[in-house]
VOGU-3710 file (C-alpha; in Angstrom, 3 decimals, decimal comma):
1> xxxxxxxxxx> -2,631/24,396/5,213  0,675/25,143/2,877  2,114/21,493/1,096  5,178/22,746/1,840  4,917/22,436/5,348  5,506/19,086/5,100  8,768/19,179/3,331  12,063/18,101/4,658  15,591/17,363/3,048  16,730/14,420/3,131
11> xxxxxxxxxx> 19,943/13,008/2,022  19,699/10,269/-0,840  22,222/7,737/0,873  19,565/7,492/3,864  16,990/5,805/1,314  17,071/2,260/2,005  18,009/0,290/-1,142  17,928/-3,112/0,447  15,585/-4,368/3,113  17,356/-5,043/6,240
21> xxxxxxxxxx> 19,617/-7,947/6,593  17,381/-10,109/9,087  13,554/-9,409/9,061  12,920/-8,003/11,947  17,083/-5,987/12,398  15,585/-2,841/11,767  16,088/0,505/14,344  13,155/1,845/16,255  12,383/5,267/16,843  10,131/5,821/19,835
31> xxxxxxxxxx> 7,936/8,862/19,664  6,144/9,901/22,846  2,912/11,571/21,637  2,436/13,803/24,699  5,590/15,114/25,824  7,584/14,453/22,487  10,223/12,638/24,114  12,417/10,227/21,490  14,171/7,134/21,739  15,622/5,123/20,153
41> xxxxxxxxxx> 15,441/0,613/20,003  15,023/-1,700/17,681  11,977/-3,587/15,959  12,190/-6,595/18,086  11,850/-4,232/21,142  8,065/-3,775/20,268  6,881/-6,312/23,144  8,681/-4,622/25,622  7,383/-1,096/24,671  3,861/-2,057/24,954
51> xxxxxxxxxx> 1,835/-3,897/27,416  -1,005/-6,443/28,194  -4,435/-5,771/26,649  -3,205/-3,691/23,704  -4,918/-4,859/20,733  -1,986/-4,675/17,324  -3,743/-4,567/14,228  -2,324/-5,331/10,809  -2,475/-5,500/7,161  -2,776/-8,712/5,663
61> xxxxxxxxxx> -2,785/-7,531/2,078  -0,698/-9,615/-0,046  1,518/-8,045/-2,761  1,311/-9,429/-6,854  3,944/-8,506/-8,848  2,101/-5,941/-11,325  4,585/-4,459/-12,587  4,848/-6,668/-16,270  7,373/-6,129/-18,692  7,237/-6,930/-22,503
71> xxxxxxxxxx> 7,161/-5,717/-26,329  4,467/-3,870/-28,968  3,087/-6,808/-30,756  3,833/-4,597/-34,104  7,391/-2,794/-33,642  9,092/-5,164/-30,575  9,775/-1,807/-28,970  10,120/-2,441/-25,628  6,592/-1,848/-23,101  6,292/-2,123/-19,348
81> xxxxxxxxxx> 2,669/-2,000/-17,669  2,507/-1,470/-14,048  -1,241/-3,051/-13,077  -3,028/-0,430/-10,527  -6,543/-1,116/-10,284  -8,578/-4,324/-11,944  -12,044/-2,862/-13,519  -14,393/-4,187/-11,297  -17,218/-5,874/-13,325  -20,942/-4,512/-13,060
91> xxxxxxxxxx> -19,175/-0,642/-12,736  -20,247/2,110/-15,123  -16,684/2,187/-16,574  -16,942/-1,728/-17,444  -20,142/-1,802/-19,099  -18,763/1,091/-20,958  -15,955/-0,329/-21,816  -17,266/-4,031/-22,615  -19,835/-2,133/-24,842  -16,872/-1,544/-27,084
101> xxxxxxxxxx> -14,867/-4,960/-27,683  -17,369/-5,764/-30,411  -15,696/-2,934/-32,405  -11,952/-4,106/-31,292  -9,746/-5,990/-34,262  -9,488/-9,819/-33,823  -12,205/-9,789/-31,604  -11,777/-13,699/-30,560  -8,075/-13,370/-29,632  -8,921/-13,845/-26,189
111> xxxxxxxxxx> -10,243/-17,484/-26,993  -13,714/-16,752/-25,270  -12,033/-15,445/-21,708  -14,336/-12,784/-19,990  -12,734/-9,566/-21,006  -9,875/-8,460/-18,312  -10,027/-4,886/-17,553  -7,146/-2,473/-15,555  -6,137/0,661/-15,017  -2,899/0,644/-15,696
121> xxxxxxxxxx> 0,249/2,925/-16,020  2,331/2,523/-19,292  5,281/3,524/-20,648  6,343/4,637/-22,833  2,923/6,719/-22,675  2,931/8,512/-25,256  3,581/6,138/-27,982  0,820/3,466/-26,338  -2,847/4,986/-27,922  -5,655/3,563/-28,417
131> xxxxxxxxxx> -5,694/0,030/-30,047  -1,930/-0,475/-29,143  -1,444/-4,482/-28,634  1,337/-5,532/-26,068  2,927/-9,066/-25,354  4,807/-10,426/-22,116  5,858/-13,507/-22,255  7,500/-16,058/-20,264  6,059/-19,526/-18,597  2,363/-17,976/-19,445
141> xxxxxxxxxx> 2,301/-15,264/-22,286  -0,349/-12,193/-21,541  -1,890/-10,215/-24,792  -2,984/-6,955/-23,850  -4,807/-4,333/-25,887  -4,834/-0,635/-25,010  -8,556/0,734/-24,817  -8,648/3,959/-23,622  -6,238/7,091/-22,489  -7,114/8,117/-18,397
151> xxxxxxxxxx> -5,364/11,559/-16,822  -2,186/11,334/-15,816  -0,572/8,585/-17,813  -3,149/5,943/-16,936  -4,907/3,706/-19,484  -7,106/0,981/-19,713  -5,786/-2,369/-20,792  -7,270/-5,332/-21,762  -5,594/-8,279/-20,987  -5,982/-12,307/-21,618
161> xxxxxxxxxx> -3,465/-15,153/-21,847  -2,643/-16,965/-24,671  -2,977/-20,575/-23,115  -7,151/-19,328/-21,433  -4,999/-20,045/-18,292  -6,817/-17,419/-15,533  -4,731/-14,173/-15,805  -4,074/-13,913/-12,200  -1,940/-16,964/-12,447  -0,310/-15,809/-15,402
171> xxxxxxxxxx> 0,594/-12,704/-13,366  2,225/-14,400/-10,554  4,058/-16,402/-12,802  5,564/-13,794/-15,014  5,111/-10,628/-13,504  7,735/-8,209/-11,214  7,343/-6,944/-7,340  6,148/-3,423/-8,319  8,937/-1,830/-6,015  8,463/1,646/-5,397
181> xxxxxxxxxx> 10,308/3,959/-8,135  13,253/5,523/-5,428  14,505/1,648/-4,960  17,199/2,492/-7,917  17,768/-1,650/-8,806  15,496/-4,201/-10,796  13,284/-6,555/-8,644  15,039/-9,481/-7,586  13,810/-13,241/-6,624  14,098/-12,140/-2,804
191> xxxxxxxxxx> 12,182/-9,030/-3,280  8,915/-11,804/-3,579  9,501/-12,594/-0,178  11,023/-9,837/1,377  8,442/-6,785/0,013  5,911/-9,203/1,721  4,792/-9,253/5,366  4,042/-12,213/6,947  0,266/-11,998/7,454  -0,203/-11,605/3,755
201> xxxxxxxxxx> -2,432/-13,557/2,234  -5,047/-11,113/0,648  -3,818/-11,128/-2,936  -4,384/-7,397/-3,813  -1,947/-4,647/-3,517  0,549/-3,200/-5,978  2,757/-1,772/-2,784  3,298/-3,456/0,661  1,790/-1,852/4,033  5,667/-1,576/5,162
211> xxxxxxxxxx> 5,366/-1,282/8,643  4,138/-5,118/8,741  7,496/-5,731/6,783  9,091/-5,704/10,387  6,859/-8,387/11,934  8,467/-11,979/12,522  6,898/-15,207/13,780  9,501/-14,652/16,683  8,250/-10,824/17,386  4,709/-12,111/17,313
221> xxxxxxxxxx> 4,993/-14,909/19,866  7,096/-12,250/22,078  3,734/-10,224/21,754  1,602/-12,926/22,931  3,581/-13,402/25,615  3,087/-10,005/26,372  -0,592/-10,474/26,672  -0,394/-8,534/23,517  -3,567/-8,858/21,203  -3,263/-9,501/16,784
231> xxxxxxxxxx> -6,398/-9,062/14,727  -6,002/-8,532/10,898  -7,908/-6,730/8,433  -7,050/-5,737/4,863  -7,129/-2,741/2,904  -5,551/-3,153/-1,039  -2,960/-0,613/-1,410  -3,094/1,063/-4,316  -1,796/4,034/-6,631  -4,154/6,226/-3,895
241> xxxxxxxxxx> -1,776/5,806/-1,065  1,262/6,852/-2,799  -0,015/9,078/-5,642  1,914/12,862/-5,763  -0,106/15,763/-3,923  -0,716/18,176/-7,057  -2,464/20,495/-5,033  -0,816/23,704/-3,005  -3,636/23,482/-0,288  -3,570/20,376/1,881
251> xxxxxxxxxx> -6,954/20,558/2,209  -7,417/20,196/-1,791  -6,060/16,855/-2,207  -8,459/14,087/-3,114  -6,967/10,334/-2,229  -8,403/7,925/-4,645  -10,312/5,407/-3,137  -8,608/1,538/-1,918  -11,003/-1,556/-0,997  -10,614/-2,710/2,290
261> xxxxxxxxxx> -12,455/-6,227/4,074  -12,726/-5,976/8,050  -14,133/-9,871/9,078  -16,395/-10,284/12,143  -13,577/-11,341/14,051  -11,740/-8,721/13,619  -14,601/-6,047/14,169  -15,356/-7,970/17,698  -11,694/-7,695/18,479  -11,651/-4,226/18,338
271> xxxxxxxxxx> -14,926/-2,888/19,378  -13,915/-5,125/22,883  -10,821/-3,570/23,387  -12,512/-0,047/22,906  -14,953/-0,998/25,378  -12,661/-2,270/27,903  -10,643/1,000/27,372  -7,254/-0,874/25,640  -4,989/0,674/23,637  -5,747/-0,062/19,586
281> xxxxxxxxxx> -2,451/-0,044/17,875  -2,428/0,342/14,373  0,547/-1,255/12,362  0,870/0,948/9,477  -0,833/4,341/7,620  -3,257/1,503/5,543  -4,909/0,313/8,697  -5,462/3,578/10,333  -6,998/4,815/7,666  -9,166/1,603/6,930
291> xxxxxxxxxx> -10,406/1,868/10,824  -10,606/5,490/10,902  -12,587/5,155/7,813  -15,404/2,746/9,218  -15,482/4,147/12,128  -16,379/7,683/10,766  -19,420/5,777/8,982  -20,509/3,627/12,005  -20,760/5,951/14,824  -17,073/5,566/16,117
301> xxxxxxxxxx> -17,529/2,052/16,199  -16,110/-1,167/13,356  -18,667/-2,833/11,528  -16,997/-6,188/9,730  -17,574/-5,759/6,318  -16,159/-4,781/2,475  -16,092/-1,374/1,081  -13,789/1,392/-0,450  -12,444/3,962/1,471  -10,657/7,691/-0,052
311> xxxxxxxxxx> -10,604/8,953/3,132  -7,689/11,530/3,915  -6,005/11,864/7,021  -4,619/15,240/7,920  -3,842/17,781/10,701  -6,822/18,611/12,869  -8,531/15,179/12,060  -9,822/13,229/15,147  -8,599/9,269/15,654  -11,510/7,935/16,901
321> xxxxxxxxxx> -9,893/4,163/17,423  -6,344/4,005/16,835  -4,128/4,915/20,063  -0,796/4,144/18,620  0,931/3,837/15,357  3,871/1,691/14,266  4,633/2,844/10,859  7,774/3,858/8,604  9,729/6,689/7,678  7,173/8,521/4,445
331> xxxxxxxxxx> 8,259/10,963/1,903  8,190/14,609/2,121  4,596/16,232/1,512  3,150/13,049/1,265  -0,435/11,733/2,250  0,840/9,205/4,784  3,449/11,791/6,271  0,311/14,572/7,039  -1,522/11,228/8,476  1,343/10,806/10,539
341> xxxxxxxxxx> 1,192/14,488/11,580  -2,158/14,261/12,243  -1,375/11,830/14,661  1,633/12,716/17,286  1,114/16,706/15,785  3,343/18,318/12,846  6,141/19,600/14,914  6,792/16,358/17,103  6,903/14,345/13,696  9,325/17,005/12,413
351> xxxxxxxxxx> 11,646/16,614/15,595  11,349/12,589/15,426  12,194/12,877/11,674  15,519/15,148/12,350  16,583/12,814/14,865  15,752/9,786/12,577  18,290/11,840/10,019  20,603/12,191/12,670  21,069/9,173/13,773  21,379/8,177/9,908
361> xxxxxxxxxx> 17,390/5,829/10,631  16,888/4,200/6,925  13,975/5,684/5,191  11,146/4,448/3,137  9,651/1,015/1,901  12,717/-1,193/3,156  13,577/1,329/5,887  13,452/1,303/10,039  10,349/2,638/11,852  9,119/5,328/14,326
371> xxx> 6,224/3,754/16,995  4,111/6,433/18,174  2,520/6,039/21,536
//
């Protein structure tokens, strides 16, 4: 399967810069999965478009700003280090790693902290080698110390605060929403809020699972009025759900792997809606693929628990829970536009995406949505 099957133009103005004015404002485009049939609502429509018994399942992975900006300790050029993936202690590239700081210079500049170790991306890239040392300061101040060069413009960083103060609170405190890179504007105060949904409270991701961006405490009592179900699971976004296909074939492109946490609750939530034959709707590309994942690995069934998942979603695959998708407009040959496809099938997405164009529909992060049922 060609890449470039999944490409479409679309015209620059029609990238939403701004998330709508009220939470919850934005436009709707319904997508009937069998016949194809479109049309078109708003957001706060969703009760009335599905009914009692349906089980909604979201996201509640909470955004950190990880995008940190600051200067070379040496030159005061200017640095910025986008945070992707923490180092998880006890891995192979930890101990490796941590095998090393006896040989770094001023080895007690982290006043006795366990070392902090993340992927990161870092620019500029090519002047940031090896033994590079970085400062961002503000309320906290954050050292950092570049250990090793990964493919692709990654490195590993290690990072401690200049007060011992933990470094995730240093990183709330001084950091920036990491807003995707085709929102042309700096991060603002509102973006904390705003590029957050309102189940968050995971602390985890580096991008928000947009299509919980829509949800409101108003939209979710109209659900429950409905007779409408909510269970919650998390999966951590990371660089895996938006990084570039580099590949011609579909079929070569290897999704780096995310952590996801599915809690009993949850799990009995949506096993007894699959038994009582209700629809499973899955608010967004991270939770189909965090279902879809554990069910592939439990015999179609979802097993609370904590793992990683890489799996990739394309045409051909077979959903063995979700039944419907609320989700948001994705970029052209991009992972979550073939899981999409995959979904309601490659042409019907391409139809609902002309007519999204057509009826100028907002695209991306802060855009309006397309339900699939």
């Amino acid at each position: 399967m060609d890449v470039r099957d999944f490409d479409f133009d679309l015209p620059p103005e029609l990238i939403a810069q701004e998330p709508p004015a009220v939470r919850g404002g934005a436009r709707l485009l319904h997508l009937d999965r069998d016949t194809g049939s479109i049309a078109h609502t708003r957001v706060s429509a969703l009760a009335n478009l599905l009914r009692a018994g349906d089980l909604v399942v979201v996201n509640n992975t909470r955004v950190f700003p990880a995008r940190l900006l600051g200067r070379r300790d040496a030159s005061g050029g200017a640095v910025e280090c986008l945070l992707v993936a923490r180092v998880r202690p006890g891995s192979d590239p930890a101990k490796n790693i941590i095998n090393k700081i006896n040989n770094l210079q001023d080895p007690g500049s982290d006043q006795g902290q366990t070392p902090e170790l993340w992927e990161a991306l870092v620019h500029p890239g090519q002047k940031l080698k090896p033994g590079a040392r970085l400062i961002f300061e503000g309320i906290h101040t954050i050292h950092g110390e570049i250990l090793e060069r990964r493919h692709f413009g990654r490195r590993i960083v290690r990072l401690w605060t200049a007060d011992g103060s933990p470094l995730d609170e240093a990183v709330d405190a001084i950091g920036h929403m990491p807003l995707p890179p085709y929102i042309k504007r700096d991060d603002r105060a509102d973006d904390r809020d705003r590029y957050q949904t309102v189940f968050a409270h995971a602390r985890g991701s580096i991008a928000a699972p947009t299509a919980g961006l829509h949800f409101t405490p108003v939209l979710t009592a109209a659900l429950a009025a409905r007779g409408v179900e909510i269970a919650e699971l998390t999966l951590h976004v990371g660089y895996g759900t938006f990084q570039p296909i580099r590949v011609d074939r579909v079929e070569d492109h290897v999704l780096e792997a995310e952590r996801y946490d599915i809690g009993a609750a949850a799990a009995a939530a949506i096993n007894r809606a699959r038994a009582d034959g209700r629809r499973v709707i899955a608010v967004g590309t991270t939770t189909t693929r965090t279902l879809e994942a554990v069910a592939r690995t439990h015999d179609g069934t979802i097993v609370a628990g904590t793992g990683d998942t890489d799996l990739f979603i394309y045409p051909g695959a077979e959903f063995l829970i979700v039944g419907g998708l609320l989700t948001n407009f994705h970029l052209p040959q991009s992972s979550l536009l073939m899981l999409v496809s995959a979904f309601a099938g490659r042409e019907r997405v391409k139809s609902a995406y002309d007519a999204a164009i057509a009826q100028r529909y907002r695209f991306y992060s802060y855009g309006d949505a397309m339900l699939i049922l």
